[in-house]
C-alpha positions in Angstrom: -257.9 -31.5 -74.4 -256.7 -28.5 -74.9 -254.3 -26.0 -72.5 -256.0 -23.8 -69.5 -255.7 -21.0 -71.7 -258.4 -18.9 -69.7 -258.7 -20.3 -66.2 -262.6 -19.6 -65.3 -264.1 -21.7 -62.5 -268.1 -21.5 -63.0 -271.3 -24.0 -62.9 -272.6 -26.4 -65.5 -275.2 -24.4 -66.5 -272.7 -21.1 -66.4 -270.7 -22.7 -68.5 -273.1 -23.6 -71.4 -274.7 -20.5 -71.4 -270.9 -19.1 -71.9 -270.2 -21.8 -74.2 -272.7 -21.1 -76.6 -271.5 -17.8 -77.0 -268.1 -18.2 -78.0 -266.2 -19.2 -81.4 -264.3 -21.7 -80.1 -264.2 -25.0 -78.5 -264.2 -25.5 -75.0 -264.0 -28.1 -72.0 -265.6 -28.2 -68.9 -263.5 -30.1 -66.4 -264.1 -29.4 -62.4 -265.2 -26.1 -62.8 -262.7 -25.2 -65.1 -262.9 -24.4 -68.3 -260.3 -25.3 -71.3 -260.0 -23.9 -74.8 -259.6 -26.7 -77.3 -256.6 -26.3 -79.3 -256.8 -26.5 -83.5 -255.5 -29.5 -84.6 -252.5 -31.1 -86.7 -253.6 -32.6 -90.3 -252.7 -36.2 -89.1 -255.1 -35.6 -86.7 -258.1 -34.3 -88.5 -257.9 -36.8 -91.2 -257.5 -39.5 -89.0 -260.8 -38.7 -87.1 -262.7 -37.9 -90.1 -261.9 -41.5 -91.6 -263.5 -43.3 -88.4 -266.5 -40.7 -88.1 -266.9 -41.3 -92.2 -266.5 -45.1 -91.7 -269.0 -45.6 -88.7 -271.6 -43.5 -90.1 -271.5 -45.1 -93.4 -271.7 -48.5 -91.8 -274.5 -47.5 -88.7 -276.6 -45.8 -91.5 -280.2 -47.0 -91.3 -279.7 -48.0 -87.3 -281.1 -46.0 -84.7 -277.1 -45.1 -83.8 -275.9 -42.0 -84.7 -272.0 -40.7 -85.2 -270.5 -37.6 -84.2 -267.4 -36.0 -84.7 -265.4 -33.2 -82.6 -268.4 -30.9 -82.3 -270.4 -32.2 -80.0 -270.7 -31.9 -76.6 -270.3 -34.9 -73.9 -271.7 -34.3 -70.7 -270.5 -37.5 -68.1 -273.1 -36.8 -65.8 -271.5 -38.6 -62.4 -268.9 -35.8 -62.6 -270.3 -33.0 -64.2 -267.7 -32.4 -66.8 -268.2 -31.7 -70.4 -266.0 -33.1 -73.1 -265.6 -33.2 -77.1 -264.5 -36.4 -78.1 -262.9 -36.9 -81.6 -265.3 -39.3 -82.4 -268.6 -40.4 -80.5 -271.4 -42.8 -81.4 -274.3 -43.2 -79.4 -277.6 -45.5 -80.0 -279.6 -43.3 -77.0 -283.6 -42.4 -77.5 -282.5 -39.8 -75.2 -279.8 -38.9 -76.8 -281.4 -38.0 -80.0 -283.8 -35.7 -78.2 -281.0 -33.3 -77.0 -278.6 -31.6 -80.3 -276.3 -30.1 -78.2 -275.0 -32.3 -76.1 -274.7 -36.5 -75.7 -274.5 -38.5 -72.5 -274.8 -42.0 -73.4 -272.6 -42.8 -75.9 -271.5 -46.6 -76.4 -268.4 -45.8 -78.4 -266.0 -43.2 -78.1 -262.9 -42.2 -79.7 -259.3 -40.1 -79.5 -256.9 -39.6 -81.6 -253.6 -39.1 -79.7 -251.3 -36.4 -79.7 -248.1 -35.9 -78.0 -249.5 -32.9 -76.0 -252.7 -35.1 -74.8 -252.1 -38.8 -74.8 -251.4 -38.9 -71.2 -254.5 -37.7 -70.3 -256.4 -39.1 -73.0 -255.2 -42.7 -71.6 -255.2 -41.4 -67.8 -257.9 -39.2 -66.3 -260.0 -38.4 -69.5 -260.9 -42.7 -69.1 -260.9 -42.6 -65.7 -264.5 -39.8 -66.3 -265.4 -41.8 -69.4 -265.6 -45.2 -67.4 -268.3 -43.3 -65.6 -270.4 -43.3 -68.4 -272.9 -46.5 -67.9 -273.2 -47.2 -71.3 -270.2 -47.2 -72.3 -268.8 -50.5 -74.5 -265.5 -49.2 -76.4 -262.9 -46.2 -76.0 -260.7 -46.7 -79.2 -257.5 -44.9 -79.0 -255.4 -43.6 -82.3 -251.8 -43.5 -81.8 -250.9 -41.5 -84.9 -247.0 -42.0 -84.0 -247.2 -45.5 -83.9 -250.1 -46.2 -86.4 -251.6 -48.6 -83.6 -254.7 -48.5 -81.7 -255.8 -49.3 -78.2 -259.3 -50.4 -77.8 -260.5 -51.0 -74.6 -263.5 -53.0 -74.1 -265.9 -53.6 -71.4 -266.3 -57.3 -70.5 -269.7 -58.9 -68.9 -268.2 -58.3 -65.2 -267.6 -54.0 -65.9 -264.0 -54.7 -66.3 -262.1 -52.6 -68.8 -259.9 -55.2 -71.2 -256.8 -54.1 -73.4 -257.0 -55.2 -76.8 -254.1 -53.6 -78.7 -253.9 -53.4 -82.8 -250.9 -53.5 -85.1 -250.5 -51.2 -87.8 -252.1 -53.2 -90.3 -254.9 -55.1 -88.5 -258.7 -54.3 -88.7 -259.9 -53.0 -85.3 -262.8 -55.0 -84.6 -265.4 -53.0 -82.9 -267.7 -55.6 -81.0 -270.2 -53.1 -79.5 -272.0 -52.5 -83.2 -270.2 -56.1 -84.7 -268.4 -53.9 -87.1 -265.0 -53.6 -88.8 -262.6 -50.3 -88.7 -260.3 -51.2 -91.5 -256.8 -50.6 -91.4 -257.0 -48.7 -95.0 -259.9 -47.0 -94.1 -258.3 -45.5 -90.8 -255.0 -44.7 -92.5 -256.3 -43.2 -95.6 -254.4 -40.4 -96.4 -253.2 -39.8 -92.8 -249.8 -38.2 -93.5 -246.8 -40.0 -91.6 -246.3 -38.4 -88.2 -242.7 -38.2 -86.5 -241.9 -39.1 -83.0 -240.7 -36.3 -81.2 -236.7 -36.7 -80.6 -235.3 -36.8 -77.7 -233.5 -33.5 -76.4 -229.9 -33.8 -77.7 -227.7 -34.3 -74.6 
């Protein structure tokens, strides 16, 4: 998500009728509206291998992948997002091309500025989306991902990847390989501490 670079408070339907106007991506969040920052190469790559990877694999299905562009509307809160990566298998969803709201898989890349609320508040709206099966978290730092996983009882389970493990993505029975995700994804540094 990006910074509250312009602070306008304004409806749903306000807001897309702005929205569609304007060159540049923006979040809806309680009223608020958020201009989505550009992002780092690391980044970009890193989101284009998943979107290339599930849409290569869910080709012929009735599930369709989507990457940074498209809209996310969680209905129970009224917010609009743009995930990094989204894949939904919806009948309604393919009626609507500007915006998704029942996606089964969705995806973030994390980045220093936005893994806390990636992890934190932006999954606290997305668990509001009923159909809902996987949130995959990149951790570009770390080269590990977080997928969280819906059980049978609505419970959100952990399971974390190393580095070089396959992230098994049991909502579609498929297979995010390691050298598929990391293809060309340059090496990102962890921020050092402030000297002391």
């Amino acid at each position: 998500m990006g910074l509250p670079a312009q602070k306008l408070a304004m409806t749903a339907a306000e807001f897309l009728a702005w929205d569609a106007t304007q060159t540049v991506r923006h979040e809806f969040v309680q009223g608020e509206v958020f201009a989505m920052a550009g992002a780092a190469e690391a980044h970009v790559t890193a989101a284009g291998n998943v979107y290339v990877t599930l849409r290569q694999q869910l080709a012929g299905t009735p599930c369709r992948t989507f990457i940074t562009d498209m809209k996310l509307l969680v209905e129970a809160t009224g917010n609009f997002y743009y995930p990094d990566v989204m894949v939904t298998c919806s009948a309604k969803d393919a009626t609507d091309s500007l915006v998704k709201r029942e996606p089964t898989l969705l995806v973030e890349v994390l980045s220093p500025s936005t893994a806390g609320y990636d992890r934190g508040e932006k999954f606290a709206a997305y668990r509001r989306l009923p159909t809902l099966r996987e949130y995959l978290l990149v951790d570009l730092e770390t080269r590990q991902c977080d997928l969280y996983r819906k059980n049978d009882e609505g419970r959100w389970v952990l399971y974390p990847w190393e580095p070089a493990q396959d992230v098994e993505l049991a909502s579609f029975g498929l297979r995010l390989t390691a050298v598929a995700l990391w293809a060309e994804v340059p090496v990102v540094e962890s921020a050092a501490p402030p000297a002391v």
